[in-house]
SERO-4910 file (N, C-alpha, C, O; in steps of 0.05 Angstrom, whole numbers):
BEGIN
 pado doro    nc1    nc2    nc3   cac1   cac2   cac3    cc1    cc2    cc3    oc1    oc2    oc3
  Unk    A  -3477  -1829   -499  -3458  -1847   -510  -3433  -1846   -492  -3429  -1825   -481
  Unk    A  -3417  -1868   -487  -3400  -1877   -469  -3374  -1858   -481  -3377  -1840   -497
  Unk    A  -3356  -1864   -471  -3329  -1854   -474  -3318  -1868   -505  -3326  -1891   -510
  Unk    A  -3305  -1858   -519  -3297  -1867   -547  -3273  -1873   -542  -3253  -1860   -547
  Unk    A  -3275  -1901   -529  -3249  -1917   -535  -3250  -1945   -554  -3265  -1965   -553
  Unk    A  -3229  -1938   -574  -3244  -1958   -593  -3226  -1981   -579  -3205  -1979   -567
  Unk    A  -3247  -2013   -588  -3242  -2044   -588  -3239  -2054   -610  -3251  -2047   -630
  Unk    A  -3217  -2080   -607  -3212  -2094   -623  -3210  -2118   -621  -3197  -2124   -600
  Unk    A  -3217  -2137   -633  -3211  -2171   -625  -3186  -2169   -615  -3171  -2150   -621
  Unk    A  -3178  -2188   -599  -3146  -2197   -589  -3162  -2227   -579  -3186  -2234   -580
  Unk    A  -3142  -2235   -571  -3136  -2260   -561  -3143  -2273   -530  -3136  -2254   -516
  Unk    A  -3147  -2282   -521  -3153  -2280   -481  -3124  -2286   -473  -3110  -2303   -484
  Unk    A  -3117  -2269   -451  -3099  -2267   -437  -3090  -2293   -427  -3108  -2308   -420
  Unk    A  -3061  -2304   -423  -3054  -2330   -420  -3065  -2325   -389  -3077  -2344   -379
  Unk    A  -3062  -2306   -378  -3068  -2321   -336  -3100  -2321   -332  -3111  -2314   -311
  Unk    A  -3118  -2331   -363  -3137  -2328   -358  -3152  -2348   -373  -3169  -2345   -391
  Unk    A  -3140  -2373   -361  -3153  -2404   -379  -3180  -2410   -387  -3189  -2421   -407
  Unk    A  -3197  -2397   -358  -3226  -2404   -365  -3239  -2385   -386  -3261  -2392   -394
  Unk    A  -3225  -2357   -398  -3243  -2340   -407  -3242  -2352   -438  -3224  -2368   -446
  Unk    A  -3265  -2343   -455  -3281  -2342   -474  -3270  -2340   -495  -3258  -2319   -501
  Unk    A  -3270  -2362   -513  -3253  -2361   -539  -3252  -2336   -558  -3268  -2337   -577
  Unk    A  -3232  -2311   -556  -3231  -2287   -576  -3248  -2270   -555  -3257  -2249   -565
  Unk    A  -3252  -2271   -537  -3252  -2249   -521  -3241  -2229   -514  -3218  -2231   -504
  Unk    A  -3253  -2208   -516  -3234  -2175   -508  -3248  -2170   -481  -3271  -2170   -472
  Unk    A  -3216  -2165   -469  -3211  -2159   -444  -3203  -2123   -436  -3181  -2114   -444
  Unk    A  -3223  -2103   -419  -3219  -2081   -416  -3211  -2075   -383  -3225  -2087   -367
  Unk    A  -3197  -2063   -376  -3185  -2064   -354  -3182  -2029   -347  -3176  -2012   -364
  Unk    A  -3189  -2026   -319  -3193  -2003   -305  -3164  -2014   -282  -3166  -2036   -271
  Unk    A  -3144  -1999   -278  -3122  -2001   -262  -3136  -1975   -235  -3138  -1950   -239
  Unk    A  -3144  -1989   -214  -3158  -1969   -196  -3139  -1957   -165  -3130  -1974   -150
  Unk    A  -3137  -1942   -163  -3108  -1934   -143  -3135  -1926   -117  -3125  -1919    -96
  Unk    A  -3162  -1926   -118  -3177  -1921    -93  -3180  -1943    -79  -3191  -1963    -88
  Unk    A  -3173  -1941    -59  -3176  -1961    -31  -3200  -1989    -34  -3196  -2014    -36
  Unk    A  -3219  -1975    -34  -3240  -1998    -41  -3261  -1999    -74  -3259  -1981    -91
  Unk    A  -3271  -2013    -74  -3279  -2012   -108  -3310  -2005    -98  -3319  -2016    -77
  Unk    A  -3325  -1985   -115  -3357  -1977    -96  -3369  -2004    -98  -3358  -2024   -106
  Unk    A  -3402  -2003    -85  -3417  -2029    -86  -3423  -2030   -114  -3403  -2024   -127
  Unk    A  -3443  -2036   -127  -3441  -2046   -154  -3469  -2021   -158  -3466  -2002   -173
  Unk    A  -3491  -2024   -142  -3512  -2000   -148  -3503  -1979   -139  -3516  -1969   -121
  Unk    A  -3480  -1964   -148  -3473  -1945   -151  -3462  -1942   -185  -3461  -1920   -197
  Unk    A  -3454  -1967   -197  -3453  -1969   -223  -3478  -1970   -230  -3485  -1951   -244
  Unk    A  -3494  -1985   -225  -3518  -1985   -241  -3536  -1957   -241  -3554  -1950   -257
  Unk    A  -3527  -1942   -219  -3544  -1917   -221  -3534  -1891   -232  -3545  -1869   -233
  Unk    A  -3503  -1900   -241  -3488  -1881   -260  -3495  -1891   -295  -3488  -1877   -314
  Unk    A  -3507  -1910   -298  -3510  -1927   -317  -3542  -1916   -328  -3548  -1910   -351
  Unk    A  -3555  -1915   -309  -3586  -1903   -309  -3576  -1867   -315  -3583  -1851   -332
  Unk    A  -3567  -1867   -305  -3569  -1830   -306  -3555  -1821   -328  -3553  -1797   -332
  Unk    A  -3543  -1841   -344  -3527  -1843   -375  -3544  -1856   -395  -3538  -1865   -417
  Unk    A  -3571  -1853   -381  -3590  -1866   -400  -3593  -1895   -414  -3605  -1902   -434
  Unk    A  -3577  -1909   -396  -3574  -1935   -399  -3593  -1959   -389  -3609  -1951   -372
  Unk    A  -3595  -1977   -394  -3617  -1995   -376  -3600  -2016   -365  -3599  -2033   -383
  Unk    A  -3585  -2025   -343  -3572  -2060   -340  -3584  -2068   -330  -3594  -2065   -308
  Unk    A  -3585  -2088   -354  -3600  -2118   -338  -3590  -2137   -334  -3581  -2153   -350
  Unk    A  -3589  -2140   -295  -3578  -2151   -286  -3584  -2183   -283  -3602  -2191   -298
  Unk    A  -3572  -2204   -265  -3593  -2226   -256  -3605  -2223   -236  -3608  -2201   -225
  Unk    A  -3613  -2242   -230  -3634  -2241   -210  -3613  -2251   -175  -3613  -2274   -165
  Unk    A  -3597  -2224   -162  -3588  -2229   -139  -3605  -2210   -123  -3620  -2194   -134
  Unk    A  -3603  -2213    -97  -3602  -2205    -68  -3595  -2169    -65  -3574  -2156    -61
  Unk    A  -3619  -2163    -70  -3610  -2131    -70  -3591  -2122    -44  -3581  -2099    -46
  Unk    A  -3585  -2134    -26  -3559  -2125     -6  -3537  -2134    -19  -3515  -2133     -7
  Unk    A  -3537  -2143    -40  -3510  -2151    -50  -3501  -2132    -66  -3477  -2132    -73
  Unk    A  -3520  -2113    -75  -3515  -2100    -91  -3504  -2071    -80  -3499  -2052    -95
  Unk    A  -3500  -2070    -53  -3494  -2054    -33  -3459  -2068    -27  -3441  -2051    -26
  Unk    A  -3454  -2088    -24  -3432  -2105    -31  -3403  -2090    -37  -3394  -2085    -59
  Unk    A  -3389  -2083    -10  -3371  -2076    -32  -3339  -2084    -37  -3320  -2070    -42
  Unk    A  -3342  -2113    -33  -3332  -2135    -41  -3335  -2149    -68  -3325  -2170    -75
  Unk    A  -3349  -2137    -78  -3365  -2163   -104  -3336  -2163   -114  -3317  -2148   -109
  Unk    A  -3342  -2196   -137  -3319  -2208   -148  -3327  -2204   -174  -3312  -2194   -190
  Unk    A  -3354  -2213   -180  -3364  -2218   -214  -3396  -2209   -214  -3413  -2215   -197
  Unk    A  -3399  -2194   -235  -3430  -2198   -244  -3433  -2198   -273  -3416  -2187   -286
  Unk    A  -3454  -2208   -285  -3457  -2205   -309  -3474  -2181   -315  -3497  -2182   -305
  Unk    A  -3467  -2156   -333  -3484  -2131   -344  -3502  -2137   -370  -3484  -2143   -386
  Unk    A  -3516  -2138   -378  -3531  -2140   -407  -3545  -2109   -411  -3558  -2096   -394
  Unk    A  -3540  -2104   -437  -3545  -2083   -447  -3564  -2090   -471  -3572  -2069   -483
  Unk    A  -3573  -2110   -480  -3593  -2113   -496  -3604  -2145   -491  -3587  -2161   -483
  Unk    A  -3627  -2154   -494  -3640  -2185   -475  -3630  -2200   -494  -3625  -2223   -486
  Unk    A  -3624  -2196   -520  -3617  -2209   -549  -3581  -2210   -550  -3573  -2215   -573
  Unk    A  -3562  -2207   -533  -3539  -2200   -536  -3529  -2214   -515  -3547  -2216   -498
  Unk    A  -3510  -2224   -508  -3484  -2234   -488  -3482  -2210   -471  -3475  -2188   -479
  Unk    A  -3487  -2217   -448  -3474  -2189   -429  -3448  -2190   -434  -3436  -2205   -450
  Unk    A  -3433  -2163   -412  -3414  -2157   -418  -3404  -2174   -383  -3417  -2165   -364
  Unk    A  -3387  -2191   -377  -3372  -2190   -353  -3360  -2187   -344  -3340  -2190   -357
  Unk    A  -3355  -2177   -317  -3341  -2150   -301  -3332  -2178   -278  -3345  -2197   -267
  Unk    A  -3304  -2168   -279  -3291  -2177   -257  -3273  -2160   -241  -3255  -2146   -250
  Unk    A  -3281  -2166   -212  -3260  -2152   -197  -3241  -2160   -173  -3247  -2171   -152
  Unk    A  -3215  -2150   -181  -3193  -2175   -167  -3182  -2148   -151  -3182  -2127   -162
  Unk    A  -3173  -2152   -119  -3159  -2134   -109  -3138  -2142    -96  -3137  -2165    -88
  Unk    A  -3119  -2126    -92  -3094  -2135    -62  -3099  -2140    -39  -3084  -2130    -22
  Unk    A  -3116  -2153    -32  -3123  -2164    -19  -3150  -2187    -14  -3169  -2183    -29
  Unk    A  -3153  -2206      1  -3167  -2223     -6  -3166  -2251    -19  -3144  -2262    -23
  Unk    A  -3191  -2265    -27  -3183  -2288    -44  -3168  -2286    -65  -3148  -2300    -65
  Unk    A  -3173  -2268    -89  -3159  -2272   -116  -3138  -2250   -112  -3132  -2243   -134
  Unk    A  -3121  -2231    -89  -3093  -2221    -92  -3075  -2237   -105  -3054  -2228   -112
  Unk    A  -3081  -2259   -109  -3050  -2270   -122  -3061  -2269   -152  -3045  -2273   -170
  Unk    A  -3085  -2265   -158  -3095  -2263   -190  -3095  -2228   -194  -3093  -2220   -218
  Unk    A  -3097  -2214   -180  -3092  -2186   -179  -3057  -2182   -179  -3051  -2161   -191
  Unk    A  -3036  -2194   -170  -3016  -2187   -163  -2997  -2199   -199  -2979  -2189   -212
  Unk    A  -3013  -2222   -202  -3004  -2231   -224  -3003  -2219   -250  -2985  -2223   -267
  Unk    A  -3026  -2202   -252  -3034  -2189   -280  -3018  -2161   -263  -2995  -2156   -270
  Unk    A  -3027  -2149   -247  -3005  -2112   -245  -2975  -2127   -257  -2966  -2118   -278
  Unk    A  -2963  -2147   -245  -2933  -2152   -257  -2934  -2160   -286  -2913  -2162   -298
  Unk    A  -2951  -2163   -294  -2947  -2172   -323  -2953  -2148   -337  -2936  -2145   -354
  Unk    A  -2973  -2126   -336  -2980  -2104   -341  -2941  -2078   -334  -2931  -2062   -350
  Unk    A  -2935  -2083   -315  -2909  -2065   -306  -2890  -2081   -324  -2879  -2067   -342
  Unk    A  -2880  -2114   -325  -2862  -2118   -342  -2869  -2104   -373  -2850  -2094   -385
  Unk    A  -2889  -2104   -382  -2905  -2094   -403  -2892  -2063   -415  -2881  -2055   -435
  Unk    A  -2900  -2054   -390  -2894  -2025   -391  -2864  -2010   -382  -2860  -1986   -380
  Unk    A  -2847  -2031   -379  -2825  -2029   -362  -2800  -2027   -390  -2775  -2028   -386
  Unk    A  -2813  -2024   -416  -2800  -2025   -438  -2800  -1997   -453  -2788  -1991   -474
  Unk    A  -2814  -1984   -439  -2827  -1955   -445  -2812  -1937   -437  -2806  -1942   -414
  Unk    A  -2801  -1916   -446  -2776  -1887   -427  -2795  -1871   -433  -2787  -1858   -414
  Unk    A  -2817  -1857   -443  -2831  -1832   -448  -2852  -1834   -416  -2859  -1854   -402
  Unk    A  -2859  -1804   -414  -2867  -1797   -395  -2891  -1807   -396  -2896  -1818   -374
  Unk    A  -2913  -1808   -415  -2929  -1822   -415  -2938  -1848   -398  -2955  -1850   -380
  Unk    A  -2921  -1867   -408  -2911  -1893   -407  -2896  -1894   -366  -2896  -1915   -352
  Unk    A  -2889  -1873   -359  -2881  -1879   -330  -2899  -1861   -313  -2892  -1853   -291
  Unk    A  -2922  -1855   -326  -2948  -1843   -312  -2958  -1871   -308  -2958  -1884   -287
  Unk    A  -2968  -1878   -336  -2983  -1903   -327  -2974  -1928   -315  -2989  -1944   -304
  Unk    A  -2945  -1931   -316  -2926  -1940   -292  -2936  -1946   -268  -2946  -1967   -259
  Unk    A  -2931  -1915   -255  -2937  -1903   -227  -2966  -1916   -223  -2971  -1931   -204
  Unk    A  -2984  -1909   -240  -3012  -1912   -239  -3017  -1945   -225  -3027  -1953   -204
  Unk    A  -3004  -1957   -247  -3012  -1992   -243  -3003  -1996   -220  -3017  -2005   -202
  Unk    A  -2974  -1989   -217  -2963  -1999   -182  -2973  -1989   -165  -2969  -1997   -143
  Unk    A  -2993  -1962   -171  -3002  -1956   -137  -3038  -1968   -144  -3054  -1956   -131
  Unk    A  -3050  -1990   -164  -3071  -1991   -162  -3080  -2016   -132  -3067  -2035   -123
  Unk    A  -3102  -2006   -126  -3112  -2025   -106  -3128  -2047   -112  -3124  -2067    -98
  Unk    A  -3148  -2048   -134  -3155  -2051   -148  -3153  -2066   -175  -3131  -2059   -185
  Unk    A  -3163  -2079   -186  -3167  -2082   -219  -3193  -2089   -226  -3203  -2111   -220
  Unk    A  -3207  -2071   -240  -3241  -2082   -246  -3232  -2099   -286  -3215  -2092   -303
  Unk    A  -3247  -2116   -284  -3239  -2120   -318  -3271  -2123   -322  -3289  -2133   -307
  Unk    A  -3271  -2109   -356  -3291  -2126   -379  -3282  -2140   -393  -3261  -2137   -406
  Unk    A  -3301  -2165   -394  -3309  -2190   -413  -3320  -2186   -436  -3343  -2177   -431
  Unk    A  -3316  -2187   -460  -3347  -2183   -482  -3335  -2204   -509  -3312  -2212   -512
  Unk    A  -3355  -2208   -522  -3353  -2222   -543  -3355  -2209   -576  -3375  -2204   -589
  Unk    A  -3331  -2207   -580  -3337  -2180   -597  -3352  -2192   -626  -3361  -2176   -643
  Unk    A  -3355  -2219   -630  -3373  -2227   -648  -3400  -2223   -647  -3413  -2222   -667
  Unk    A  -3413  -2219   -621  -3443  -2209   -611  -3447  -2192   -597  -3463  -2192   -579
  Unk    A  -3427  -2166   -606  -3432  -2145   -588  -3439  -2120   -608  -3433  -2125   -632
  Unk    A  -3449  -2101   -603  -3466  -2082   -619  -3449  -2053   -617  -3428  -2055   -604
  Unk    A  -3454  -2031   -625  -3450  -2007   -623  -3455  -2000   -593  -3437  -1994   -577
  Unk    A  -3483  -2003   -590  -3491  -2001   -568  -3479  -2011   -543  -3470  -1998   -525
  Unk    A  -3479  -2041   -545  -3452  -2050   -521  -3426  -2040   -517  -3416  -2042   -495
  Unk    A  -3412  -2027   -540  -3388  -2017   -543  -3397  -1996   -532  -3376  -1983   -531
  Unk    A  -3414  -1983   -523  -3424  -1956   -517  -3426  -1967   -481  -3414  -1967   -459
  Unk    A  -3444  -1974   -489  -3440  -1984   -448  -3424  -1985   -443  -3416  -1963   -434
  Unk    A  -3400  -2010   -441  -3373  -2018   -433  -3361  -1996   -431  -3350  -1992   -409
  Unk    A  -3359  -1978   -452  -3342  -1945   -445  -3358  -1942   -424  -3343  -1939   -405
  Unk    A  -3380  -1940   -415  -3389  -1929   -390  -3383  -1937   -362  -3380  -1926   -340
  Unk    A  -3384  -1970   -373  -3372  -1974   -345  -3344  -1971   -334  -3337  -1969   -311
  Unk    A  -3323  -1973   -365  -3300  -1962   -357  -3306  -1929   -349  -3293  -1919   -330
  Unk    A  -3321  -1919   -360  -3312  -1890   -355  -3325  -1880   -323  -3324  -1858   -312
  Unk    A  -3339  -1906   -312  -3353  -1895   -284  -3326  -1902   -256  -3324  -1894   -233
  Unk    A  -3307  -1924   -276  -3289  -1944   -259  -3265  -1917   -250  -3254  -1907   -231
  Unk    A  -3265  -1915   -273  -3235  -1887   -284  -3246  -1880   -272  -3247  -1896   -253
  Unk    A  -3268  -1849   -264  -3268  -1828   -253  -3283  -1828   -235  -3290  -1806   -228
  Unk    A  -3295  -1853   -218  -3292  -1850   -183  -3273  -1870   -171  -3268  -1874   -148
  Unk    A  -3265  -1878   -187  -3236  -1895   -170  -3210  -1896   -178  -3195  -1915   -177
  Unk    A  -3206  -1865   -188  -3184  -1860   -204  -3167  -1869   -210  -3146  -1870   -197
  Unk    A  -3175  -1879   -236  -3166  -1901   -251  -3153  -1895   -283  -3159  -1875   -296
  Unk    A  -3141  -1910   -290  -3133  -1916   -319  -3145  -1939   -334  -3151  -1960   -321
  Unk    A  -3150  -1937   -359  -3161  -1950   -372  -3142  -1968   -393  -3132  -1954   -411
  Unk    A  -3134  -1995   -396  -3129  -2014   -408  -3146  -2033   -426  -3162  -2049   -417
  Unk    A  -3141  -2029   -457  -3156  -2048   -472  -3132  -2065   -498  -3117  -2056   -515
  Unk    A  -3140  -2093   -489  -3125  -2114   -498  -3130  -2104   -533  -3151  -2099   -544
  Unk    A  -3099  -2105   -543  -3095  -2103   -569  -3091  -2073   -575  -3085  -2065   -598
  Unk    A  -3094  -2054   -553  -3085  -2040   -569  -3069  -2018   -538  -3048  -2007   -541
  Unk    A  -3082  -2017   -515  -3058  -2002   -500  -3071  -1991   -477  -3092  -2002   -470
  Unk    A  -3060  -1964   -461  -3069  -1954   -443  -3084  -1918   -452  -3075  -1905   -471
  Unk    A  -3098  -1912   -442  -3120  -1892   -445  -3119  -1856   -430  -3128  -1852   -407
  Unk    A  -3115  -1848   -436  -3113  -1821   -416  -3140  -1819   -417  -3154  -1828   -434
  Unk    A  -3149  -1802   -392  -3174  -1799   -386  -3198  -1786   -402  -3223  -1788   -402
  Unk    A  -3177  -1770   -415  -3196  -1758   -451  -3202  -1779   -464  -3219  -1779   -482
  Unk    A  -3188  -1796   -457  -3197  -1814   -483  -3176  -1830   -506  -3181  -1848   -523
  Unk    A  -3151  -1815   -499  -3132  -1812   -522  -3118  -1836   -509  -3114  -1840   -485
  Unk    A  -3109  -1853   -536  -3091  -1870   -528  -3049  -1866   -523  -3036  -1863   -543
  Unk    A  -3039  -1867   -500  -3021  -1846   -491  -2999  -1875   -490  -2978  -1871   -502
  Unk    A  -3000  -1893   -483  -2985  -1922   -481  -2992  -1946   -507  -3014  -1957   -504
  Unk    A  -2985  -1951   -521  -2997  -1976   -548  -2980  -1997   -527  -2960  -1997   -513
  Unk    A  -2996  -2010   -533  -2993  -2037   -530  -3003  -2060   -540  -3021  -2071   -526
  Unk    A  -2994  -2073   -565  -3003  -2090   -576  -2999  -2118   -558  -2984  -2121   -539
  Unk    A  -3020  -2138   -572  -3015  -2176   -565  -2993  -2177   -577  -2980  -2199   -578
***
């Protein structure tokens, strides 16, 4: 079982027009240089007893370690979960640069030490991986993956964990920043 961070419906983020009506958005703030290829998720995902099923790409892509988007499915009957990843550099830095400032104005209301950990954290990320999910067709089980892939994002690309509607995550698990919509 994934990391026990609980989800809640919220709303889709305004700098994010195309996403999915009532979609929850989970966010890994990553301060490592580059984001791994993607079959290095999938093989932390297997060895957590998981199965993703992916689509049907180009196994050197999966070595990739540039990717922008893929879709994860955790059950053939269920909506995958989608993973996006924006960095400082590249095509979408100005969609990476946009959300860390909105995330720091966010947090820029905060005086507890907590709150200027995860500060520090966001401004030195390189990084931002996000999940997509549909919390109307998503299962125990998907809520169980998604912690996994947050929890593979956090602890090889030492990272913090962000989930819309309710805040930021210490690496136990504990929610240490609230942050409501």
């Amino acid at each position: 079982m994934g990391k026990e961070l609980p989800v809640v419906p919220s709303t889709p983020q305004p700098q994010q027009p195309e996403a999915a009506e009532g979609a929850v958005y989970a966010r890994v703030f990553c301060s490592r240089e580059n984001s791994p290829p993607l079959r290095l998720l999938l093989d932390f995902l297997k060895a957590k007893g998981q199965i993703p099923l992916i689509p049907k790409v180009d196994p050197a892509a999966l070595d990739d370690w540039a990717w922008v988007q893929i879709s994860l499915g955790y059950h053939r009957e269920r909506k995958p979960i989608q993973l996006f990843c924006t960095r400082d550099r590249g095509s979408y830095r100005e969609d990476f640069e946009k959300e860390r400032s909105q995330f720091l104005n966010r947090l820029s209301i905060f005086d507890d030490i907590e709150a200027q950990l995860v500060r520090e954290h966001v401004t030195r990320a390189r990084f931002i991986v996000t999940s997509r999910f549909v919390p109307s067709d998503i299962t125990e089980e998907g809520y169980d993956f998604n912690g996994w892939i947050l929890e593979f994002f956090q602890e090889n690309c030492n990272g913090v964990v962000q989930v819309d509607g309710q805040g930021f995550f210490s690496p136990k698990g504990d929610l240490v920043v609230e942050l409501e919509d």
